[in-house]
TORPA-752308 format. One line per 8 residues: their letters; for each residue x, y, z of N, C-alpha, C. Coordinates in steps of 0.02 Angstrom, whole numbers, plus 50000, padded with zeros to 5 digits. Layout:
N
A = X/Y/Z/X/Y/Z/X/Y/Z; ...
***
This chain:
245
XXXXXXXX = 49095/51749/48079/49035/51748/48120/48991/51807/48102; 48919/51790/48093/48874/51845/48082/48820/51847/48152; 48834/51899/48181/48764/51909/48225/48691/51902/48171; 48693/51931/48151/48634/51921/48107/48610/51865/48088; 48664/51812/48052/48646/51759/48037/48628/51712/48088; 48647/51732/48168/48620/51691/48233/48565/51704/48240; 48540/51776/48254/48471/51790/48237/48435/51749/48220; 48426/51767/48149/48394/51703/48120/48407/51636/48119
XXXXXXXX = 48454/51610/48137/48457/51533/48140/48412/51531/48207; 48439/51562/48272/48392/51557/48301/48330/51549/48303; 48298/51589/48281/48219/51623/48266/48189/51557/48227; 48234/51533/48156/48208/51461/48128/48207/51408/48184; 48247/51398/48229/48243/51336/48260/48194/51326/48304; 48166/51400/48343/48099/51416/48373/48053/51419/48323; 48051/51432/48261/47997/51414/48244/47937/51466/48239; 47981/51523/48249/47943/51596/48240/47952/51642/48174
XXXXXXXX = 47896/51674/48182/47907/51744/48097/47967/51792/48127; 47965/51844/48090/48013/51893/48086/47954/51937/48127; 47898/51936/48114/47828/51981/48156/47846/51969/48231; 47811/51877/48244/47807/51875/48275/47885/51886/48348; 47945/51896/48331/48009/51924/48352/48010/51986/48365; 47965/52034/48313/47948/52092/48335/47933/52113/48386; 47874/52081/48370/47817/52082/48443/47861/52085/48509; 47891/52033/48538/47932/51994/48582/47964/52066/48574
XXXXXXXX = 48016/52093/48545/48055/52125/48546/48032/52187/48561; 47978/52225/48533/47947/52297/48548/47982/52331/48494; 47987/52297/48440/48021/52334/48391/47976/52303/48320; 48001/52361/48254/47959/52343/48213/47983/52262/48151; 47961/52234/48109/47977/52183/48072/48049/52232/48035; 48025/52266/48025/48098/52288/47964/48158/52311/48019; 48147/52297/48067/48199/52322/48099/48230/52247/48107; 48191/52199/48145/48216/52146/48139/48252/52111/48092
XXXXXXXX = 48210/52112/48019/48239/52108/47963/48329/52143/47956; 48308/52203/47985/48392/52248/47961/48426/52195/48006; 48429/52188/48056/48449/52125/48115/48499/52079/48096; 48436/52028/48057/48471/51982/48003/48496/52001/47945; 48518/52040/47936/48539/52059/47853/48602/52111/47882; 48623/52113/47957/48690/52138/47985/48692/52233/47948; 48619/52239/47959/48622/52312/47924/48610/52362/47991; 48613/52315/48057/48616/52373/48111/48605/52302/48166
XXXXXXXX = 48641/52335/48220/48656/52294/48290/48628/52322/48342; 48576/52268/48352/48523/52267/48394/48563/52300/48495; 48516/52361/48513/48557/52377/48551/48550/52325/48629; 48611/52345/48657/48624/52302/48730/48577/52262/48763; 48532/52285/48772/48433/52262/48804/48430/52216/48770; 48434/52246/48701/48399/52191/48653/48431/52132/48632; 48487/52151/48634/48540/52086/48632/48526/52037/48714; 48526/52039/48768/48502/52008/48809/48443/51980/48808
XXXXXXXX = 48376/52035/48770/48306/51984/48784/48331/51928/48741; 48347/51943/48662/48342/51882/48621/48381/51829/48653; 48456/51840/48691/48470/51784/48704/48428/51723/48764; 48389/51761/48815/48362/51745/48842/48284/51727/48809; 48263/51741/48766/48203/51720/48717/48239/51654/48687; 48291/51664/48681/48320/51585/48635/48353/51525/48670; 48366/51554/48740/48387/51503/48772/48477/51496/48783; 48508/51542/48773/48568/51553/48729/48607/51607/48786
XXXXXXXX = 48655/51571/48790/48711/51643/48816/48720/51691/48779; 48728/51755/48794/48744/51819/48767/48814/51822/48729; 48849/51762/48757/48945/51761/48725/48927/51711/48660; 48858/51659/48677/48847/51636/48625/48833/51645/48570; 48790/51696/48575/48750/51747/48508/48796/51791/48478; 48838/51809/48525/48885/51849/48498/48940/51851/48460; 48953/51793/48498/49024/51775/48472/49043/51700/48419; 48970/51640/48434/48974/51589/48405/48974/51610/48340
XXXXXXXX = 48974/51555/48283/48958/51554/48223/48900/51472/48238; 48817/51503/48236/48783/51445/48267/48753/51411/48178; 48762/51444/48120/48746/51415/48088/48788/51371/48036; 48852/51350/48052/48889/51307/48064/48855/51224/48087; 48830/51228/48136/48785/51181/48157/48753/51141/48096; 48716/51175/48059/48678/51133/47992/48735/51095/47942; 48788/51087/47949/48831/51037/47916/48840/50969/47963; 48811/50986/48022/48827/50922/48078/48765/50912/48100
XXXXXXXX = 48707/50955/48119/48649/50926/48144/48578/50950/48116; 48536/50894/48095/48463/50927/48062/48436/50953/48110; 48360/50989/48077/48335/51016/48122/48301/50964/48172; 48269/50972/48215/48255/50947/48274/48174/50947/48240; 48142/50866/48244/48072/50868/48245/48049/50812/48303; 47978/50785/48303/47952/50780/48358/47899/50723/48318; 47929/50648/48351/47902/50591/48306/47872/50560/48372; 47820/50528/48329/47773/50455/48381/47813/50415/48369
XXXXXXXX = 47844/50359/48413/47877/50301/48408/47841/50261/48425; 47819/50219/48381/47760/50160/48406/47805/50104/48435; 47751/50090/48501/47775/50020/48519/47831/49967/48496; 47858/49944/48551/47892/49893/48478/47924/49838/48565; 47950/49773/48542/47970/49730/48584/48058/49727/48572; 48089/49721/48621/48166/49724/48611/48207/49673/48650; 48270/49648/48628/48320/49596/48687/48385/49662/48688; 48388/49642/48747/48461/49701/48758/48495/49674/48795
XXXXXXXX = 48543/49692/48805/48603/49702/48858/48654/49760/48886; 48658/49728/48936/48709/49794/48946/48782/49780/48985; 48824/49817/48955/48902/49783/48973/48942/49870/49038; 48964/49865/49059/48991/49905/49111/49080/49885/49102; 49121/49907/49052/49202/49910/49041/49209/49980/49030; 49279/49991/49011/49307/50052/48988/49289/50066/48931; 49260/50039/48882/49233/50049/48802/49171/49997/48790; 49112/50028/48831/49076/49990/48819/49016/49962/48762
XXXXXXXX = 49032/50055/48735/48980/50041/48684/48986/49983/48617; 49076/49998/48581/49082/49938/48557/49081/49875/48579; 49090/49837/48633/49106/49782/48671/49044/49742/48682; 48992/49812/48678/48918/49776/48700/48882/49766/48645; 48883/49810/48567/48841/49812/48515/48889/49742/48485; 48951/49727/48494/48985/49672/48463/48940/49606/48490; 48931/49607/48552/48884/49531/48587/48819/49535/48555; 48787/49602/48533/48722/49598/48514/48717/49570/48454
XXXXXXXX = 48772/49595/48411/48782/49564/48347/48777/49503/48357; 48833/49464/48380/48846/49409/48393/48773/49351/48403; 48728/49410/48455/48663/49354/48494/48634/49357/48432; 48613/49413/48393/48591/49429/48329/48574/49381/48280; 48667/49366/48273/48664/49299/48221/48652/49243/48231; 48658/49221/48313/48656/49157/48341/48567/49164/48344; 48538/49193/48345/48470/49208/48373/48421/49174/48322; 48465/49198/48235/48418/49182/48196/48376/49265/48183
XXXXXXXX = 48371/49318/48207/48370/49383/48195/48378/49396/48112; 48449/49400/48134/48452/49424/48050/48439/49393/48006; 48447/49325/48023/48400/49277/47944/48352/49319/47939; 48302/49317/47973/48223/49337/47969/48240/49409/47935; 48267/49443/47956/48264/49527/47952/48351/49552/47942; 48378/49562/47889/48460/49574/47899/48459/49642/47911; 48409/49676/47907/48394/49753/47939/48380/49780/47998; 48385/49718/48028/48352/49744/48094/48381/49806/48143
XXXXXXXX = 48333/49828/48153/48360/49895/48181/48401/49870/48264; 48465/49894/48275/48496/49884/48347/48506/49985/48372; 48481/49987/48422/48481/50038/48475/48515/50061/48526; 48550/50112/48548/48566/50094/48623/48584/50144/48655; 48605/50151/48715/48564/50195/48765/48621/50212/48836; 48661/50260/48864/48689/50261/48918/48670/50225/48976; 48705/50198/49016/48686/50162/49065/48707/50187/49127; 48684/50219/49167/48691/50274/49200/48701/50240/49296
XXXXXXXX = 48692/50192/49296/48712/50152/49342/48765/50143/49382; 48819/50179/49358/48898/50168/49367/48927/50195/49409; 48937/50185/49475/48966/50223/49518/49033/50274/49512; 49025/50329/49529/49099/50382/49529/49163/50353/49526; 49145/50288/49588/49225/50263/49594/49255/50224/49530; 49190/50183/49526/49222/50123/49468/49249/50185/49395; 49192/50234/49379/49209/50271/49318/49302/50310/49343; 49299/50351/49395/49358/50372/49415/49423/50340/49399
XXXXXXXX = 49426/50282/49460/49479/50241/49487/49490/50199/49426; 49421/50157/49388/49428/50102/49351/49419/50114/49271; 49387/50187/49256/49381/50204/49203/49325/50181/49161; 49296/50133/49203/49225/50111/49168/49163/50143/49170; 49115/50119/49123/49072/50156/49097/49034/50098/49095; 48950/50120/49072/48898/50074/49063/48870/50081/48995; 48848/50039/48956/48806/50054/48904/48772/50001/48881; 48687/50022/48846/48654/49959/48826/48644/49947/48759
XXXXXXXX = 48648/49890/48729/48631/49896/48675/48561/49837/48654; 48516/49845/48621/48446/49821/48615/48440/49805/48523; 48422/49751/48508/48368/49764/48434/48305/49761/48456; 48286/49783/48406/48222/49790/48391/48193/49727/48336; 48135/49703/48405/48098/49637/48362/48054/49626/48324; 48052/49592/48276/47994/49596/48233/47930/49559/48254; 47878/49571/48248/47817/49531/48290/47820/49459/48247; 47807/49433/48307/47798/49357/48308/47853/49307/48314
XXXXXXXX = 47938/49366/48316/47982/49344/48310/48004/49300/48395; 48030/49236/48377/48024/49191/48448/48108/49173/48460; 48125/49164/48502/48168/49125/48493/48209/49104/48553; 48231/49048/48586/48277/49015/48652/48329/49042/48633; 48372/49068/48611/48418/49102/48611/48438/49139/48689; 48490/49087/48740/48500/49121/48798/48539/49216/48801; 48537/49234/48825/48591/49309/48847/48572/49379/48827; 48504/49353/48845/48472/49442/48830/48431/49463/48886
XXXXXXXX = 48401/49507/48905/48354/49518/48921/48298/49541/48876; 48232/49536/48872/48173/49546/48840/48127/49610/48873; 48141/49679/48835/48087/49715/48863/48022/49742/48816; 47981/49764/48837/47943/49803/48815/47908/49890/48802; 47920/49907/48761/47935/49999/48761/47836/50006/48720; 47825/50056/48757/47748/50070/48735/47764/50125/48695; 47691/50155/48659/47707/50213/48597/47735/50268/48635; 47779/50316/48594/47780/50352/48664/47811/50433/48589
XXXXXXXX = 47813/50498/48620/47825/50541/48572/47907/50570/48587; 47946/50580/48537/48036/50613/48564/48043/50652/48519; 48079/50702/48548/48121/50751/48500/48179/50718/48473; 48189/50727/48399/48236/50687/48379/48303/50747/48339; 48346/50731/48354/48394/50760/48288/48441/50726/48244; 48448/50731/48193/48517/50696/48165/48585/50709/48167; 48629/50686/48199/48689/50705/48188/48733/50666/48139; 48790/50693/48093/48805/50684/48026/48884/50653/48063
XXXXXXXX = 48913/50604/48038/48972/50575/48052/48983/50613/48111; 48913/50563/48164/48944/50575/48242/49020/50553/48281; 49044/50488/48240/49116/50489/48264/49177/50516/48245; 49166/50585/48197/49237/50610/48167/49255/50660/48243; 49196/50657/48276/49208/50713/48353/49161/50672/48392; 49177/50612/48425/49109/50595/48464/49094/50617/48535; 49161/50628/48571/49150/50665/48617/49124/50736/48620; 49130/50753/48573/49095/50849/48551/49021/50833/48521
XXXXXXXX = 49018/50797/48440/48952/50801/48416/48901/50763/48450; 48914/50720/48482/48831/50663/48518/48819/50696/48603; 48873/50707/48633/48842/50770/48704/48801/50834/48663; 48823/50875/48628/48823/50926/48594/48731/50908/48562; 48728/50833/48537/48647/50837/48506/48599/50842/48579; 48633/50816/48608/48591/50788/48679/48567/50888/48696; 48613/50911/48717/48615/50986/48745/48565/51012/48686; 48581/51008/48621/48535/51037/48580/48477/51031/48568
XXXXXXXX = 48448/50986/48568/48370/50956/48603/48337/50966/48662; 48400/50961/48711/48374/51003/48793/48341/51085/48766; 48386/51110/48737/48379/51197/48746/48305/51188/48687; 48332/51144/48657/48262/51162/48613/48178/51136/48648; 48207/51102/48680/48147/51064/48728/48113/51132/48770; 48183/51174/48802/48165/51208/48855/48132/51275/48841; 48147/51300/48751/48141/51342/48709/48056/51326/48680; 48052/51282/48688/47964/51275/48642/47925/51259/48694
XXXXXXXX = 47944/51250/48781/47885/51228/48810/47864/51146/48811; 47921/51116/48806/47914/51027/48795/47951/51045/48871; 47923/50951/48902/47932/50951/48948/47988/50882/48936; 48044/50857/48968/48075/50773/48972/48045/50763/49028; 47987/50698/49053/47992/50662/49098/48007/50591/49083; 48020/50571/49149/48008/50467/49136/47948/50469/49144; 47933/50426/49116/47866/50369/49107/47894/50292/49101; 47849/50268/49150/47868/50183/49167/47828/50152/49076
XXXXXXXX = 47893/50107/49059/47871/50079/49007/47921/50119/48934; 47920/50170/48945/47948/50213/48895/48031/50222/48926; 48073/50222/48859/48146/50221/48860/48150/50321/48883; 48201/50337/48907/48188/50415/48924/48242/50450/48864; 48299/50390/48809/48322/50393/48766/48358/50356/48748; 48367/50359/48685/48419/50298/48658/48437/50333/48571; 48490/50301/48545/48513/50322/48494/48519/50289/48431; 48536/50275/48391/48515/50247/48313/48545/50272/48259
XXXXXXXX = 48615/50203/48273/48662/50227/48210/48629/50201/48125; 48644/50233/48077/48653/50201/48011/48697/50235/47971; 48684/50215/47899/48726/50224/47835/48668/50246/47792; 48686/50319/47784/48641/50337/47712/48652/50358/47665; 48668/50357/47591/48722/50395/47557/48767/50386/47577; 48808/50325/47595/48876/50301/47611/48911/50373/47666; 48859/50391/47710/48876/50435/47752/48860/50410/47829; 48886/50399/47896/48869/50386/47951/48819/50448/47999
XXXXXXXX = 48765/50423/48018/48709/50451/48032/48706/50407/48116; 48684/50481/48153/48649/50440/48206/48594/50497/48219; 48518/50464/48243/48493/50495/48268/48479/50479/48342; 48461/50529/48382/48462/50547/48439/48394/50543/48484; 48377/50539/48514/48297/50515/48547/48300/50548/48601; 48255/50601/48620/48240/50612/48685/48171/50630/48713; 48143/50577/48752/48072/50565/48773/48040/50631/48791; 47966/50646/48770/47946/50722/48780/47872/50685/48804
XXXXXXXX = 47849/50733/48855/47806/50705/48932/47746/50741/48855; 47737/50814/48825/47701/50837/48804/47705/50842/48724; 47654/50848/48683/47673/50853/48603/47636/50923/48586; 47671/50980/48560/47660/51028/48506/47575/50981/48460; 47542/51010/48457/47491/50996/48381/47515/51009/48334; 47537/51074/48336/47586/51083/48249/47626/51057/48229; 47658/50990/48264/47714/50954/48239/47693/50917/48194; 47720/50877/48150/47726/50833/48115/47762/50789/48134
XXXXX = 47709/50725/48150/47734/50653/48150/47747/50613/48132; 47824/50559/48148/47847/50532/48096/47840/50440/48153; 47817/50393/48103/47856/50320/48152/47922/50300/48142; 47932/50292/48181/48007/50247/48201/48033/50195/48152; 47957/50156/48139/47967/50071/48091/47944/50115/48030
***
């Protein structure tokens, strides 16, 4: 573990100079610099503002190894997701996420979907509906799973529901073979997007019409990828925007 190297991982993920840390700090750039380069340890005060400038426990900065992280999650950017029309469902068992993306498949092929499109993107999303007892006593859980339709695409195909999601802007991250730890790496992106949300001045609200998140597995380089979605009420100008399709 390097304090130093948290420093700066930090400082990159905000999105600030080594100056502008100064400033914040009441100290000069080369001192900061010595900081990150573990050529002197920033005293007690100062170890508190930064963690509180970063959003970060003090046991965290201290003691994590946070740039570790970049083998499991990209950086965090901030995309327009244009509109798009979707059929979903949602299943409520003890394992729902497979149980429910298996029926989507299923409506998928019966639908005539994948003829048209064998790419079609499928989505999906916690279902938060589930009472204490049933999760407790019964061990169940909720989850939805949705594709994404291509315009003009029609079809009687019974057992979906049909919604509609307007453009809307999310902080996104990637996480890298989210199931070798899924209980650790996909909570873990969620939290990491919060702090970064709460760290730049983004706000999460709902908005009627807009999903408030949902997730998006693939294969890239014969590697398992999911990215992560979480709805932002406000957009940065300096971001760079990416679409969804």
């Amino acid at each position: 573990m390097s304090l130093g190297k948290n420093i700066q991982y930090l400082r990159k993920q905000k999105r600030i100079t080594q100056e502008r840390l100064a400033e914040e700090m009441s100290v000069s750039r080369q001192t900061v610099s010595k900081w990150e380069s573990d050529e002197i340890i920033p005293e007690l005060n100062k170890l508190i503002a930064i963690s509180e400038l970063f959003s970060c426990t003090l046991d965290t900065l201290i003691r994590d190894d946070l740039t570790i992280c970049d083998e499991i999650y990209s950086e965090i950017t901030i995309r327009t997701v244009k509109g798009f029309r979707m059929a979903r469902y949602v299943m409520v068992t003890p394992n729902p996420e497979d149980d429910v993306n298996r029926y989507m498949d299923v409506w998928a092929g019966k639908s005539g979907l994948l003829t048209i499109n064998p790419d079609a993107r499928r989505i999906g999303w916690d279902f938060p509906y589930v009472s204490m007892e049933l999760q407790n006593r019964f061990g169940l859980r909720g989850y939805v799973s949705a594709y994404i339709l291509p315009d003009g695409f029609d079809t009687d195909c019974p057992g979906v529901e049909y919604a509609e999601q307007v453009d809307a802007d999310y902080a996104v991250i990637t996480v890298y073979d989210p199931f070798a730890a899924a209980f650790e790496r996909i909570p873990n992106a969620y939290k990491k997007i919060m702090e970064y949300l709460q760290a730049n001045g983004f706000r999460e609200k709902p908005k009627e019409g807009v999903l408030s998140c949902f997730e998006y597995v693939y294969e890239k380089n014969g590697r398992t990828c999911m990215d992560v979605y979480i709805h932002v009420d406000s957009v940065s100008k300096t971001e760079a925007f990416t679409n969804f399709s």
